[in-house]
C-alpha positions in Angstrom: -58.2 186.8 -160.1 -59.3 189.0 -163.6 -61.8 191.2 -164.5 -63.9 187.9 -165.6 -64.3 186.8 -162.1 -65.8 189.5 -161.3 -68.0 190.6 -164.5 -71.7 188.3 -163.2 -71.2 190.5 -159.7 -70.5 194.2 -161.9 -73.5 193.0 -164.6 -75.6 192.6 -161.5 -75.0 196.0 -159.9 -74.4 197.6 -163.2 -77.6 196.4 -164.7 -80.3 197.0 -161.5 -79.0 200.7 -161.1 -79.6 201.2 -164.9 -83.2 199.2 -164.7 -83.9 201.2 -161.3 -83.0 204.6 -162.9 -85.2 203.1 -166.0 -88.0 202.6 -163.7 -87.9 206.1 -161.5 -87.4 208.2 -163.8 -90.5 206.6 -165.8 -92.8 206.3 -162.5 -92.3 210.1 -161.9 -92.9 211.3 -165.4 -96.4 209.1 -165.5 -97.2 210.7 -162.2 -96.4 214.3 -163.5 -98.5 213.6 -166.5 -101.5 212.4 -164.3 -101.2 215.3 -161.6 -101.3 217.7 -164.8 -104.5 215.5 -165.9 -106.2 215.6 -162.6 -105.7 219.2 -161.8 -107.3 220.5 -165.7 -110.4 218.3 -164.7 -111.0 219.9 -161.6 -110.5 222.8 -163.4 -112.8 222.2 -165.9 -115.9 221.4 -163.8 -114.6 224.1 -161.5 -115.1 226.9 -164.5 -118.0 224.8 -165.9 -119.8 225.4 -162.4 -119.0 229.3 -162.7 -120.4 229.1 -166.3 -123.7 227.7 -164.7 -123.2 225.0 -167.0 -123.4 222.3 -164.2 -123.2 222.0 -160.8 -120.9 219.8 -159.0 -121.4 218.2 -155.2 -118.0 219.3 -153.5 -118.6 217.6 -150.7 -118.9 214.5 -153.1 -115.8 215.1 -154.4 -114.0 214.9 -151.5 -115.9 211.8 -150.1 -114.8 210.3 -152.9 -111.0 211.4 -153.4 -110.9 210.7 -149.5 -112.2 207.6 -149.3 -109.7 206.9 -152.0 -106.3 208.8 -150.4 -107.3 206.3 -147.4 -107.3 203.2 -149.7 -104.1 204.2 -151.1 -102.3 205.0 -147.4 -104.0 201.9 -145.7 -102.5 199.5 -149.1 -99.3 201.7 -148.5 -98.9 200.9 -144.6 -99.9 196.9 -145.2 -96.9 196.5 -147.6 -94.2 198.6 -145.0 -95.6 196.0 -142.8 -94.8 192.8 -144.4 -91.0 194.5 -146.3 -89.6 193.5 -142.9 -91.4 190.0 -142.3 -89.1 187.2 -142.2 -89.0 184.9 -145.7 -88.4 181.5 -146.1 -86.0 180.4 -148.7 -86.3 178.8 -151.5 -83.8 175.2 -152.0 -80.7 176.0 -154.1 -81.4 180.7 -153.5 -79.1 182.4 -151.7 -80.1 185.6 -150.1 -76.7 186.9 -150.3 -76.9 186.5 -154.0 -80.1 188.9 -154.0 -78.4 191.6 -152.2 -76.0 193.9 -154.9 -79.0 193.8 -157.3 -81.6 194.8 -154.7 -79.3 198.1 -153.4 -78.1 199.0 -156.8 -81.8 199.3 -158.0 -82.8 201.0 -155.1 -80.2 203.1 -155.9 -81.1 203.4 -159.1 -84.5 204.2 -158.7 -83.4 207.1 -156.4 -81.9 208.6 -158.5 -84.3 208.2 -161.7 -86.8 209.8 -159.2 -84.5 212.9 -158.6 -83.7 213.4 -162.0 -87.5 212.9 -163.5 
């Protein structure tokens, strides 16, 4: 056996930890980005209010951002639910085929998400 036996198996790893790092480190930059957005529009209506300028329903704004933090957890808790369903295969797929690629961007994505 040579290294060409074994480059499809290394591009597989090699490639999903590099697309998985890609992809974590992006994901936590966009949602730096729109923590930084969120928090100067609260701030804004929140000095606006001082100002008198306008006046803003808090207990609206939570309603709202509540009723959405639940959407969010409830979507969250339906997809841990079905990750460990059991899948049917497809003719000619082999799961053990699936498996380097899935850990290595896992992986990946770890770390993209540390280093973000």
């Amino acid at each position: 056996m040579n290294v060409a036996d074994y480059a499809p198996f290394l591009g597989t790893i090699g490639g999903g930890f590099f697309l998985g790092a890609l992809a974590g480190y992006a994901i936590k930059k966009v949602m730096k980005i729109a923590a930084v957005i969120v928090g100067l529009f609260i701030d804004a209506l929140a000095y606006l209010e001082y100002q008198g300028i306008l006046h803003v329903d808090w207990i609206r704004v939570q309603t709202v951002s509540q009723s959405g933090i639940t959407w969010v957890s409830d979507a969250l808790m339906h997809i841990s639910k079905n990750i460990g369903a059991p899948h049917t295969a497809t003719p000619g797929f082999e799961i053990s085929n699936i498996i380097p690629l899935t850990s290595s961007v896992s992986a990946g994505f770890m770390l993209g998400v540390l280093r973000g």
